[in-house]
C-alpha positions in Angstrom: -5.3 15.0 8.6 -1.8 16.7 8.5 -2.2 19.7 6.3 -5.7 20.0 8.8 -3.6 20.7 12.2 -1.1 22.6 10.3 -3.8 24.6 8.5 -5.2 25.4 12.0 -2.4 25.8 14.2 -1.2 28.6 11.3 -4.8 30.4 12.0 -4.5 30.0 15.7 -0.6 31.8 15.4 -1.7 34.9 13.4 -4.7 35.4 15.6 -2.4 35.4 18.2 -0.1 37.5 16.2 -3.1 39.9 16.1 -4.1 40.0 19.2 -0.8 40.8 20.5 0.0 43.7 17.8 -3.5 45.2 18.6 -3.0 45.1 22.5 0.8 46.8 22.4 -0.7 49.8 19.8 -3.1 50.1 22.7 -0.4 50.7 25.1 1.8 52.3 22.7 -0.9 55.0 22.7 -1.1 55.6 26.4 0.3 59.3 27.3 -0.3 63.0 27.2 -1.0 64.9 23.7 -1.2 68.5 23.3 -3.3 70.6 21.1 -0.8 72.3 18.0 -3.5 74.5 17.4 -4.0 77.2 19.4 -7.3 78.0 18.9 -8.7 74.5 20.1 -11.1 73.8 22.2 -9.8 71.4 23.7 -5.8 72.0 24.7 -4.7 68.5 26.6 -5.9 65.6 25.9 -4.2 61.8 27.8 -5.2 58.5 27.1 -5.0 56.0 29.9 -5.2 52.4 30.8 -8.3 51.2 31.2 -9.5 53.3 28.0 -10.0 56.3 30.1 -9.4 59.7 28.1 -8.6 63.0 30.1 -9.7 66.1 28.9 -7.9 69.2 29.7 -7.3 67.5 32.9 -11.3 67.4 34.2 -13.6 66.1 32.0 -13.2 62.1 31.7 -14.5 59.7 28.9 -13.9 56.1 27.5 -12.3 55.6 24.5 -12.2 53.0 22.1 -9.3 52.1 19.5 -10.9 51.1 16.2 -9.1 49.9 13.4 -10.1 50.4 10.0 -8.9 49.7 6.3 -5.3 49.5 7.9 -5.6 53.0 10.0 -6.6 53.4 13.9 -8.4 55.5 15.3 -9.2 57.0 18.5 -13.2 57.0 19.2 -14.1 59.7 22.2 -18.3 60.4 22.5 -18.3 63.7 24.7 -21.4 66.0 23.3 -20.6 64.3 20.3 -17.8 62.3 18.3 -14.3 63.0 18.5 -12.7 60.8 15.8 -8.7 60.8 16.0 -6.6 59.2 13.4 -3.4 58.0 14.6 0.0 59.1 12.7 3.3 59.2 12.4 3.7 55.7 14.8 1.4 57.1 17.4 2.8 60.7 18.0 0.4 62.4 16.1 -3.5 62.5 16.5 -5.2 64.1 13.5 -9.0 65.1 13.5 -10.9 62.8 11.2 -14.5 64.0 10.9 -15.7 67.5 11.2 -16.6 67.7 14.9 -13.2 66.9 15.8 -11.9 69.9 13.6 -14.3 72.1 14.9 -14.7 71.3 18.5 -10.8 70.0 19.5 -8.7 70.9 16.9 -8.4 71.4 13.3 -4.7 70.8 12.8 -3.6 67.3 15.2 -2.9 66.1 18.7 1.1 65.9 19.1 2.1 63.6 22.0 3.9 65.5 24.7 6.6 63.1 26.1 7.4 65.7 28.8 4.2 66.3 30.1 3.0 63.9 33.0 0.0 61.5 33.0 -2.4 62.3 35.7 -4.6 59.1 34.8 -5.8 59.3 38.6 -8.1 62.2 38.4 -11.1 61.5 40.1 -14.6 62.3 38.4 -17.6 60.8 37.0 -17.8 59.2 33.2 -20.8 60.4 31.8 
């Protein structure tokens, strides 16, 4: 009877444990990234609360974090799939499927610290 509360307060701890480490990587994610490749399509690109993207400050889309195999990823459906892996603890976005490359950027996302969030843009989501 023990070991059977033990066993389940230990599963009820790391889901927990999950839940909380998946939430901050959420917020940790939250900011302004900018294009390092110059030919991009798309140059600016900021995640805010509420899974709200920004893209190059008009065109606004949900988002969704997925985590996969032990890598997350940033999910953005705009005439297509954007598919972002995220690198380097968050600082880097890097194009993981061939639409990304093509129609964002074909080199990464690098988070801009000293550019501002303008998370109150006002528009539709399509």
């Amino acid at each position: 009877m023990k070991l059977n509360y033990l066993f389940r307060s230990v599963l009820l701890l790391l889901g927990l444990s999950y839940t909380f480490t998946v939430y901050a990587q959420a917020e940790r994610l939250q900011g302004s990234y900018t294009n390092i490749d110059n030919n991009g399509w798309v140059m600016n690109l900021t995640l805010c609360p509420k899974d709200k993207a920004i893209l190059d400050n008009s065109i606004i889309r949900q988002y969704q974090v997925l985590y996969k195999k032990k890598h997350t990823y940033i999910k953005i459906r705009s005439n297509g799939l954007f598919l972002l892996k995220v690198s380097d603890q968050g600082k880097l976005l890097v194009p993981a499927n061939t639409f990304t490359k093509q129609r964002m950027t074909n080199i990464a996302m690098k988070k801009n610290n000293r550019r501002p969030c303008h998370c109150n843009v006002q528009s539709e989501f399509y």
